[in-house]
C-alpha positions as protocol buffer text, in pm:
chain_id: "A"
residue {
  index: 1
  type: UNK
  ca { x: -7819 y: 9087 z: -3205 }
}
residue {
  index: 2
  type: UNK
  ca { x: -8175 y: 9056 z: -3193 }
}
residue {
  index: 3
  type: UNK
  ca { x: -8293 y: 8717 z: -3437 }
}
residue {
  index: 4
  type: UNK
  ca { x: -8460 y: 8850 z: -3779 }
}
residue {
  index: 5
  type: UNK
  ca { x: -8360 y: 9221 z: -3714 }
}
residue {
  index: 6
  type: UNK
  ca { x: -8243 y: 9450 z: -3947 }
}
residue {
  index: 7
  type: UNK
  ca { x: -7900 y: 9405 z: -3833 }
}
residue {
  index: 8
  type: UNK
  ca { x: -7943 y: 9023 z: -3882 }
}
residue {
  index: 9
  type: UNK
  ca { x: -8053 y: 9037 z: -4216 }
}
residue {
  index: 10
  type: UNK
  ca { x: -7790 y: 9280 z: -4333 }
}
residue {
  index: 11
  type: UNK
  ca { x: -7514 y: 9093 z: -4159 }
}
residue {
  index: 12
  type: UNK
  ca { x: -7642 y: 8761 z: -4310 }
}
residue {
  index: 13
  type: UNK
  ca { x: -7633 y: 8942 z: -4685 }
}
residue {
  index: 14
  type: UNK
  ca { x: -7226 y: 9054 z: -4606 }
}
residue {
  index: 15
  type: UNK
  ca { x: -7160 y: 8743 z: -4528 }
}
residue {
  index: 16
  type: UNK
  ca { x: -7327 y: 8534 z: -4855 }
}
residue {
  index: 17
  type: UNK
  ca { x: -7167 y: 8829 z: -5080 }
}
residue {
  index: 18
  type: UNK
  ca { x: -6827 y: 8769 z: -4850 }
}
residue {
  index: 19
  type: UNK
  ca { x: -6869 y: 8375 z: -4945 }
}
residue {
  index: 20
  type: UNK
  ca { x: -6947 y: 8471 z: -5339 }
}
residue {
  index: 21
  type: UNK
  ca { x: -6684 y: 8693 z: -5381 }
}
residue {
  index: 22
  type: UNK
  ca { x: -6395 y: 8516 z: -5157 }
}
residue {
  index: 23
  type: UNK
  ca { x: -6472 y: 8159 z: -5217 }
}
residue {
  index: 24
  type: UNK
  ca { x: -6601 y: 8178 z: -5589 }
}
residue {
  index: 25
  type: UNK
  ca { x: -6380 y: 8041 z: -5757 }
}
residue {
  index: 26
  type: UNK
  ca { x: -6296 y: 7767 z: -5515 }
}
residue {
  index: 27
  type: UNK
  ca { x: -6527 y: 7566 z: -5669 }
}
residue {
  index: 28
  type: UNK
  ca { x: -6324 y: 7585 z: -5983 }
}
residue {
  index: 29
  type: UNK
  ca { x: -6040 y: 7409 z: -5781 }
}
residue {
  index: 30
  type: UNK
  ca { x: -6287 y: 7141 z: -5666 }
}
residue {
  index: 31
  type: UNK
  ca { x: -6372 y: 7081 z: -6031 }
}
residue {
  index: 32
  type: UNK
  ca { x: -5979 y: 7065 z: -6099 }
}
residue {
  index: 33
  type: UNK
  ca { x: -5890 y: 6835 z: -5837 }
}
residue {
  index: 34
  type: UNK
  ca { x: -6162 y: 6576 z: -6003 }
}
residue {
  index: 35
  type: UNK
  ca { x: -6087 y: 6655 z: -6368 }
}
residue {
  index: 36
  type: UNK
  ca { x: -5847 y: 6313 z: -6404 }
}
residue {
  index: 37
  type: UNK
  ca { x: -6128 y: 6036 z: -6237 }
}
residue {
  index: 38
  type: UNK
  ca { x: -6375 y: 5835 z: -6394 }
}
residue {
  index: 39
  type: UNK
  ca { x: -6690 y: 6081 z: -6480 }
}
residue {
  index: 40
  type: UNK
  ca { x: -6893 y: 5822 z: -6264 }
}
residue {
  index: 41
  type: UNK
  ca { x: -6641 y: 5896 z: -5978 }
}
residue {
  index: 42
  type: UNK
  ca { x: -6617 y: 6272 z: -6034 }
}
residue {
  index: 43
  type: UNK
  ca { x: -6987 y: 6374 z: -5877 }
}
residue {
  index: 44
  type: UNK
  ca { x: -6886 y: 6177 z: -5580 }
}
residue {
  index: 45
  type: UNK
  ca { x: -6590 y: 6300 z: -5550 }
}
residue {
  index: 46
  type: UNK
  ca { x: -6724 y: 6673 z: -5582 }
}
residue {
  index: 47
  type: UNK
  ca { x: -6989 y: 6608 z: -5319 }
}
residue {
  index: 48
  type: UNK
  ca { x: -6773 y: 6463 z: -5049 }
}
residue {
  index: 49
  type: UNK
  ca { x: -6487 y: 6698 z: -5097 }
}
residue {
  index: 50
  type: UNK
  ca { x: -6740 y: 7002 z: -5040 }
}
residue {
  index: 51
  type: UNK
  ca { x: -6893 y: 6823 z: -4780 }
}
residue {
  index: 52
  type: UNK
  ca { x: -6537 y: 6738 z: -4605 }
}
residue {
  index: 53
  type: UNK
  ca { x: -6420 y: 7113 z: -4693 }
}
residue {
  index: 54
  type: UNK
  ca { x: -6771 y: 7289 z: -4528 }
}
residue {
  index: 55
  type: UNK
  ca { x: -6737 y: 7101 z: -4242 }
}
residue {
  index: 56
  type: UNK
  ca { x: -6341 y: 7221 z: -4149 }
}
residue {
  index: 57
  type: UNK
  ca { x: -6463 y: 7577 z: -4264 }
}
residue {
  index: 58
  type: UNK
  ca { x: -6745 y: 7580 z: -3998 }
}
residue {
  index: 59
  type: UNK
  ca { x: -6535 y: 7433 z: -3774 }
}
residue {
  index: 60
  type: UNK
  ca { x: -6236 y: 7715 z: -3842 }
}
residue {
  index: 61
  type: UNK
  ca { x: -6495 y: 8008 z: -3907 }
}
residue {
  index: 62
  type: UNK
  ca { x: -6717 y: 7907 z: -3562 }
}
residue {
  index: 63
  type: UNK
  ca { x: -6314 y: 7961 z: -3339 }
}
residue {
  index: 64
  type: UNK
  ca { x: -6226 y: 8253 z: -3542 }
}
residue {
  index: 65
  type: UNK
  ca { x: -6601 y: 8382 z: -3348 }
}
residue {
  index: 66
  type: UNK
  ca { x: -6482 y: 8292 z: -3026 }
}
residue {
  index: 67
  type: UNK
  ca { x: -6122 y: 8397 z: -3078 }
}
residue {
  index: 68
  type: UNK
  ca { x: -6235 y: 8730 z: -3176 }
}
residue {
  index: 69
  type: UNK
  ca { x: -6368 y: 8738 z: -2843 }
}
residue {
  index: 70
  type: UNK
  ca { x: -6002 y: 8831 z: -2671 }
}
residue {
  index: 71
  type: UNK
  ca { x: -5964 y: 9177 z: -2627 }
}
residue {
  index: 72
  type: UNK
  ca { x: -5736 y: 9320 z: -2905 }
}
residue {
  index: 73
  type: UNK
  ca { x: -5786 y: 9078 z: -3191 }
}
residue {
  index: 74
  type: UNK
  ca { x: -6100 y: 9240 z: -3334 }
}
residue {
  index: 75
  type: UNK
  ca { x: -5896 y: 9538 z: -3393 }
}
residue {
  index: 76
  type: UNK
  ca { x: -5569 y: 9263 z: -3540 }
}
residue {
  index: 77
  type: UNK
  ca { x: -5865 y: 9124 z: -3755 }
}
residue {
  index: 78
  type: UNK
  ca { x: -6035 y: 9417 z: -3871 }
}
residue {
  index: 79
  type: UNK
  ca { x: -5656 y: 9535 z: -3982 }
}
residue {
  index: 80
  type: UNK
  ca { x: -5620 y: 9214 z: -4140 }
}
residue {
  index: 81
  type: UNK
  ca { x: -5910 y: 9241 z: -4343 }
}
residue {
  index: 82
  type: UNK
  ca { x: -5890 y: 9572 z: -4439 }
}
residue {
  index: 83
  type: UNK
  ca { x: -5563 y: 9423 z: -4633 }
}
residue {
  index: 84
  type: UNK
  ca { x: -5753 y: 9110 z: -4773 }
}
residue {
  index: 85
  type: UNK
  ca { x: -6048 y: 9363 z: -4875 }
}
residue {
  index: 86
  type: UNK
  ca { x: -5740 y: 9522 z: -5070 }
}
residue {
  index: 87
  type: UNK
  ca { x: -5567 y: 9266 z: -5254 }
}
residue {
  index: 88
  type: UNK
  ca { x: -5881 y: 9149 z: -5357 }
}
residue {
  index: 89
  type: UNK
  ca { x: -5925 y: 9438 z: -5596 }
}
residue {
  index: 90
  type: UNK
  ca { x: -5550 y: 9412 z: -5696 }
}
residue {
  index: 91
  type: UNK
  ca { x: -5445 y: 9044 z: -5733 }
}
residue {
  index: 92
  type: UNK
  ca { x: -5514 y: 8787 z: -6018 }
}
residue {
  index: 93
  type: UNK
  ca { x: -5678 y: 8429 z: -5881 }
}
residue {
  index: 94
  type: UNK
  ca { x: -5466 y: 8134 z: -6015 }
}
residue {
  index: 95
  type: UNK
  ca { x: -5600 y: 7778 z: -6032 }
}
residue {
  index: 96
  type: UNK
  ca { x: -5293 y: 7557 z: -5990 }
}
residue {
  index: 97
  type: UNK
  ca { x: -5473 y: 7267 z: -5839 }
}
residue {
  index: 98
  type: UNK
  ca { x: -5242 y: 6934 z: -5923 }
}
residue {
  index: 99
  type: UNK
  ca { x: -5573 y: 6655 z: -6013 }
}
residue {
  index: 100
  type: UNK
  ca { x: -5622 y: 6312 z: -5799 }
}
residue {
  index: 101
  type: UNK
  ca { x: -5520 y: 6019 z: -5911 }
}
residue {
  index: 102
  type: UNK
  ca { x: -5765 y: 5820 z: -5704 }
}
residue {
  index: 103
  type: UNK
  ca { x: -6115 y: 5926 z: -5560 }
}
residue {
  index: 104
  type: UNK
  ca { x: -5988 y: 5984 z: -5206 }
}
residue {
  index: 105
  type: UNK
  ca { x: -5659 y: 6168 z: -5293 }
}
residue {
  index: 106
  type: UNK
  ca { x: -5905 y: 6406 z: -5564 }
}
residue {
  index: 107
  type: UNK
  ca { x: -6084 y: 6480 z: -5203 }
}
residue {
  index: 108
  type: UNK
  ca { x: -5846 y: 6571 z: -4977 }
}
residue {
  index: 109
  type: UNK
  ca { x: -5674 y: 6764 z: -5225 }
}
residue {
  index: 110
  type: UNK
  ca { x: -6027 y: 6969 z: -5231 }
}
residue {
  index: 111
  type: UNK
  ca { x: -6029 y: 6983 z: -4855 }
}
residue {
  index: 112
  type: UNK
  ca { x: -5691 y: 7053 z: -4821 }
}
residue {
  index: 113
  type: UNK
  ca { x: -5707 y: 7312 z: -5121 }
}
residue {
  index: 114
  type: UNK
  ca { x: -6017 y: 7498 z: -4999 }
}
residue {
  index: 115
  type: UNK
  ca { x: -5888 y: 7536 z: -4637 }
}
residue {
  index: 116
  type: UNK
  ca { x: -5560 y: 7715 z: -4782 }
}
residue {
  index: 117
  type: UNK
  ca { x: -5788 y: 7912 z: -4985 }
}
residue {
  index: 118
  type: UNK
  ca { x: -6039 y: 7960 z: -4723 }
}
residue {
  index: 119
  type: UNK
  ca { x: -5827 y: 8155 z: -4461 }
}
residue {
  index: 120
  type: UNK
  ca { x: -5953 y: 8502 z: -4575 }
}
residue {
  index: 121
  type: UNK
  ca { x: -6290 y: 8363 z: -4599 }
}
residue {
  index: 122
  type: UNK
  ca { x: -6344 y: 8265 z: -4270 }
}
residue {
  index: 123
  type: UNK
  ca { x: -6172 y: 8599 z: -4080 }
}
residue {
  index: 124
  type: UNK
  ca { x: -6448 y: 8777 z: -4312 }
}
residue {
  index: 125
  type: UNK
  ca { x: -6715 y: 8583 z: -4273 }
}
residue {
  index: 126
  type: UNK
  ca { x: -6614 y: 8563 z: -3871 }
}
residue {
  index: 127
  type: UNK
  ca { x: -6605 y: 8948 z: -3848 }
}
residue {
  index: 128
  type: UNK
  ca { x: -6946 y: 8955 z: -4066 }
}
residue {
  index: 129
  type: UNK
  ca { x: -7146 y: 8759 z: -3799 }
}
residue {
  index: 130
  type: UNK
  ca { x: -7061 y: 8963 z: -3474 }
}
residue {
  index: 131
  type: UNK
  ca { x: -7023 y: 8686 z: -3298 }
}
residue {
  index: 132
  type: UNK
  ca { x: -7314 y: 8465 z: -3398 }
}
residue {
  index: 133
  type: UNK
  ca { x: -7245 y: 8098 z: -3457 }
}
residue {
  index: 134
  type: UNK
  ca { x: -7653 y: 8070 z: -3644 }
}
residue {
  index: 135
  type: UNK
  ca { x: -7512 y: 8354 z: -3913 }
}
residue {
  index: 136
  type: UNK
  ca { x: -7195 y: 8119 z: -3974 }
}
residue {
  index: 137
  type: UNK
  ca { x: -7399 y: 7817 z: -4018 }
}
residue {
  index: 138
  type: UNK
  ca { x: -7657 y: 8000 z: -4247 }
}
residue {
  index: 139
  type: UNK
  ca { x: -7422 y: 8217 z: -4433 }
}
residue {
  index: 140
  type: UNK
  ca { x: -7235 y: 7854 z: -4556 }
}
residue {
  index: 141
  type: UNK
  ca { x: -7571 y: 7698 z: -4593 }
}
residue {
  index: 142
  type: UNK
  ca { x: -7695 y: 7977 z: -4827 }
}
residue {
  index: 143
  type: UNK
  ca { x: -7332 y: 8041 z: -5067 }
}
residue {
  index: 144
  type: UNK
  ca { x: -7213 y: 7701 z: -5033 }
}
residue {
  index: 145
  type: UNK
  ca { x: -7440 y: 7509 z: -5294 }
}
residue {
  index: 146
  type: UNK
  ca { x: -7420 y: 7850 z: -5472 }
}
residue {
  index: 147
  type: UNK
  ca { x: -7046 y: 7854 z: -5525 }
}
residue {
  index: 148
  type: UNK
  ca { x: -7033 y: 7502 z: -5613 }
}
residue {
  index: 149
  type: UNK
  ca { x: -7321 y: 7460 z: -5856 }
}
residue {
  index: 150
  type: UNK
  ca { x: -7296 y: 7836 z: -6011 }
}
residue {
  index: 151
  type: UNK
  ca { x: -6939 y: 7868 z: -6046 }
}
residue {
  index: 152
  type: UNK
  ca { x: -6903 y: 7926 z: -6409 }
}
residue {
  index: 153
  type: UNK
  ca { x: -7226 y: 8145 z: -6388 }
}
residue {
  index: 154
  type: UNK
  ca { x: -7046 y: 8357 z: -6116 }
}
residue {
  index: 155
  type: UNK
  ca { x: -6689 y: 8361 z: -6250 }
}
residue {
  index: 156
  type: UNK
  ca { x: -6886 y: 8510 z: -6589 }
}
residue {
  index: 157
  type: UNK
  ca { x: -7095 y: 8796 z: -6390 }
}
residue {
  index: 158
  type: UNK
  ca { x: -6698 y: 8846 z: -6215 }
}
residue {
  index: 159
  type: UNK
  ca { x: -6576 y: 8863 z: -6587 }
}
residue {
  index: 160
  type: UNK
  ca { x: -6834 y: 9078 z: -6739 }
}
residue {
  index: 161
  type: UNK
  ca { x: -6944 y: 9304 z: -6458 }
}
residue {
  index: 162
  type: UNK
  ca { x: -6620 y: 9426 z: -6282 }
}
residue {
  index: 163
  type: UNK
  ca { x: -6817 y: 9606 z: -6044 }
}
residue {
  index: 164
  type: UNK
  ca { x: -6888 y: 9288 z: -5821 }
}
residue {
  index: 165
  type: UNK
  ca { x: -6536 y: 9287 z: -5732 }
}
residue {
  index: 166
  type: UNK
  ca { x: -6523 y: 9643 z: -5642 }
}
residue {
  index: 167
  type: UNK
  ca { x: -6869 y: 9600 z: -5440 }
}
residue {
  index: 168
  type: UNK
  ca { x: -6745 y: 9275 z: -5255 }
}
residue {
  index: 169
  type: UNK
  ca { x: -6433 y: 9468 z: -5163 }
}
residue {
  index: 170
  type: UNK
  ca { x: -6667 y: 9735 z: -5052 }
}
residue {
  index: 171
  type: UNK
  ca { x: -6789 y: 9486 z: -4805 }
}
residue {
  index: 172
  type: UNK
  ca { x: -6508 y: 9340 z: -4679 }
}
residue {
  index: 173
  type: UNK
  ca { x: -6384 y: 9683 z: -4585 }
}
residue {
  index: 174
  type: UNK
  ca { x: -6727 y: 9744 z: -4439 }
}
residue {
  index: 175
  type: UNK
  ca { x: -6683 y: 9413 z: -4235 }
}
residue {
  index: 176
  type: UNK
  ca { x: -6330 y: 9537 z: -4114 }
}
residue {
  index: 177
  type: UNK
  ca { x: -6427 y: 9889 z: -4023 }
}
residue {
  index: 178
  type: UNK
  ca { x: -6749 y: 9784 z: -3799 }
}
residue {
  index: 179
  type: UNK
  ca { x: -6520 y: 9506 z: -3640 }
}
residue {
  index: 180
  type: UNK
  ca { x: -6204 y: 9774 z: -3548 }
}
residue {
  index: 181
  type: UNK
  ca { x: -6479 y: 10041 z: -3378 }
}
residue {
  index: 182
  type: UNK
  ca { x: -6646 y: 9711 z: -3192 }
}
residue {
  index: 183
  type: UNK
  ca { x: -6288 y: 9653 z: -3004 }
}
residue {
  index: 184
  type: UNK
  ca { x: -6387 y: 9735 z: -2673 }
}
residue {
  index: 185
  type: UNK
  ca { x: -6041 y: 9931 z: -2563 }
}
residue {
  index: 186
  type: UNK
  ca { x: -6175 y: 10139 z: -2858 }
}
residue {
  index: 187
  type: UNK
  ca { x: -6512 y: 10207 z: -2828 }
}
residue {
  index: 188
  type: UNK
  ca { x: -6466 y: 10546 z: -2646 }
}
residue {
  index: 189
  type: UNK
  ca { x: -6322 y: 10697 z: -2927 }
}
residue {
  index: 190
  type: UNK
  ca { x: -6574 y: 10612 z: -3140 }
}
residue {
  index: 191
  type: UNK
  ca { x: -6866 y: 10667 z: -2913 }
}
residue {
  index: 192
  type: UNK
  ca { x: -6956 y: 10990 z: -3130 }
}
residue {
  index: 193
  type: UNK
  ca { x: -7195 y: 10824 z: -3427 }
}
residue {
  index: 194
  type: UNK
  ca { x: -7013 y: 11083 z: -3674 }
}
residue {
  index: 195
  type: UNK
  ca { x: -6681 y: 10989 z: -3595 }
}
residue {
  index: 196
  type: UNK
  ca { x: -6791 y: 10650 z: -3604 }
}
residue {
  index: 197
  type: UNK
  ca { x: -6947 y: 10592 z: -3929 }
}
residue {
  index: 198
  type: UNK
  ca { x: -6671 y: 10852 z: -4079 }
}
residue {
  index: 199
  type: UNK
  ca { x: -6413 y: 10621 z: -4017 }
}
residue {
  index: 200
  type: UNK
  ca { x: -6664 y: 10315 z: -4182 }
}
residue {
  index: 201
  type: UNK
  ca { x: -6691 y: 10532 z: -4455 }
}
residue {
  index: 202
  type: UNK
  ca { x: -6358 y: 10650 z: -4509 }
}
residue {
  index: 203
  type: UNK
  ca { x: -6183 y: 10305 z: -4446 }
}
residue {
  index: 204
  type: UNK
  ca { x: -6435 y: 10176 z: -4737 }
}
residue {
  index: 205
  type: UNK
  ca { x: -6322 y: 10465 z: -4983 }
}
residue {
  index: 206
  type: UNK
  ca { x: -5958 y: 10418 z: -4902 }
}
residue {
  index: 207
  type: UNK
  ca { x: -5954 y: 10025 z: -4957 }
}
residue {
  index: 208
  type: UNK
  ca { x: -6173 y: 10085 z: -5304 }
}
residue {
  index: 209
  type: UNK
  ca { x: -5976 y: 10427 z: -5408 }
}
residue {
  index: 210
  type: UNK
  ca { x: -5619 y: 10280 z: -5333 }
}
residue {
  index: 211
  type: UNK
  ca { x: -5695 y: 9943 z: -5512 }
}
residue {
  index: 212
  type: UNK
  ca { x: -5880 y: 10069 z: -5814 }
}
residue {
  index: 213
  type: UNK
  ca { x: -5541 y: 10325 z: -5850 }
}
residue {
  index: 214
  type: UNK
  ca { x: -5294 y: 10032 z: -5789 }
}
residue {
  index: 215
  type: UNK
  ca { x: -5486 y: 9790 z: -6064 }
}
residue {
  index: 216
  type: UNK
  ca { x: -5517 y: 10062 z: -6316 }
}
residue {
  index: 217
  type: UNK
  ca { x: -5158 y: 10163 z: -6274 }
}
residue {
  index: 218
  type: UNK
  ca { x: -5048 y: 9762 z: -6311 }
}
residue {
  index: 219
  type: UNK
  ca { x: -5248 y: 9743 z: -6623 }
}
residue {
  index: 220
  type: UNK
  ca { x: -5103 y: 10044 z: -6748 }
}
residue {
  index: 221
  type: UNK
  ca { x: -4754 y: 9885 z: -6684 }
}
residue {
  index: 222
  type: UNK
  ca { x: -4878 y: 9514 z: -6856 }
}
residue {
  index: 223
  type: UNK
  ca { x: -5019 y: 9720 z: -7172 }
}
residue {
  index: 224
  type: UNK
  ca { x: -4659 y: 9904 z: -7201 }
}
residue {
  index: 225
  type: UNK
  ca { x: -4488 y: 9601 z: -7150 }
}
residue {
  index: 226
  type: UNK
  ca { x: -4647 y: 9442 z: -7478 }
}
residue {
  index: 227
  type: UNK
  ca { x: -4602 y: 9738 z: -7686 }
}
residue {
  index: 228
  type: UNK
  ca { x: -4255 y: 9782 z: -7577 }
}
């Protein structure tokens, strides 16, 4: 991939709106692990934990890169994500996040936390930079002080304009098509650019169709639950 191309500035913008929509609210679990310390302690404590927490997330995201290398797990990780791109229009984020006692315990609960949390995050954002270690790096640099800083402001946006949920989904699926017709035991069959970009497309409508069906039929179910 060619530096400042097309393709490096549109794989760079997947992978900050993979890091907005996957890791947005991870910042809210940062700002619950510190809730119980001293204020004076609590912006310490928020700064080292992300610190600690980008660091393992590089670290994890940069082998996921190489790993992806082995024949056969681009097309295990594309499947995977196709299934994260899902749930992520169908599942409801909790914030169970038991609060440090002490300054050190509030930040490797945040590390520890945010690389639990982080697991789809870094398969995504792995796929997202087709192989490149400088799109990691940047993507992180970019969405990191982003999620922690604008948390609130994104979780609102999430609340108020549903659609970011369904377009980051969009992505993901995106991100797990383009990584299943890269597996190189593959790439004959989709060496025609129609039945190649068919299958991006039609993996992205089934992951947003199917989810969007599956959340309006559970909120169909909640709303006749509470009248019953």
């Amino acid at each position: 991939m060619e530096l400042f191309s097309i393709e490096f500035w549109s794989a760079l913008l997947s992978i900050i709106i993979i890091d907005l929509v996957l890791a947005g609210d991870n910042a809210i679990v940062i700002g619950l692990a510190a809730r119980n310390l001293p204020k004076h302690q609590q912006k310490q404590t928020i700064i080292w934990g992300t610190v600690g927490a980008i660091v393992i997330r590089a670290l994890a995201t940069l082998t996921v890169v190489w790993l992806l290398k082995i024949p056969g797990l681009l097309l295990v990780g594309g499947v995977l994500l196709v299934w994260i791109a899902y749930k992520l229009l169908v599942e409801e984020k909790g914030h169970e996040v038991e609060a440090g006692k002490s300054m050190w315990e509030a930040i490797r609960t945040i590390i520890i936390a945010d690389a639990l949390m982080g697991l789809d995050n870094v398969l995504a954002v792995a796929g997202a930079a087709h192989g490149s270690p400088l799109l990691v790096i940047l993507g992180l640099l970019i969405s990191v002080p982003i999620i922690v800083w604008g948390s609130t402001l994104i979780l609102k946006w999430v609340e108020r304009f549903p659609i970011i949920i369904t377009i980051g989904a969009g992505v993901l699926a995106w991100t797990a098509a383009k990584m299943i017709v890269d597996e190189p035991f593959l790439e004959r069959y989709f060496a025609n650019p129609i039945v190649k970009y068919g299958f991006e497309i039609l993996v992205i409508a089934g992951v947003i169709i199917a989810g969007t069906l599956k959340k309006a039929k559970d909120n169909k179910g909640e709303a006749k639950a509470a009248n019953g």
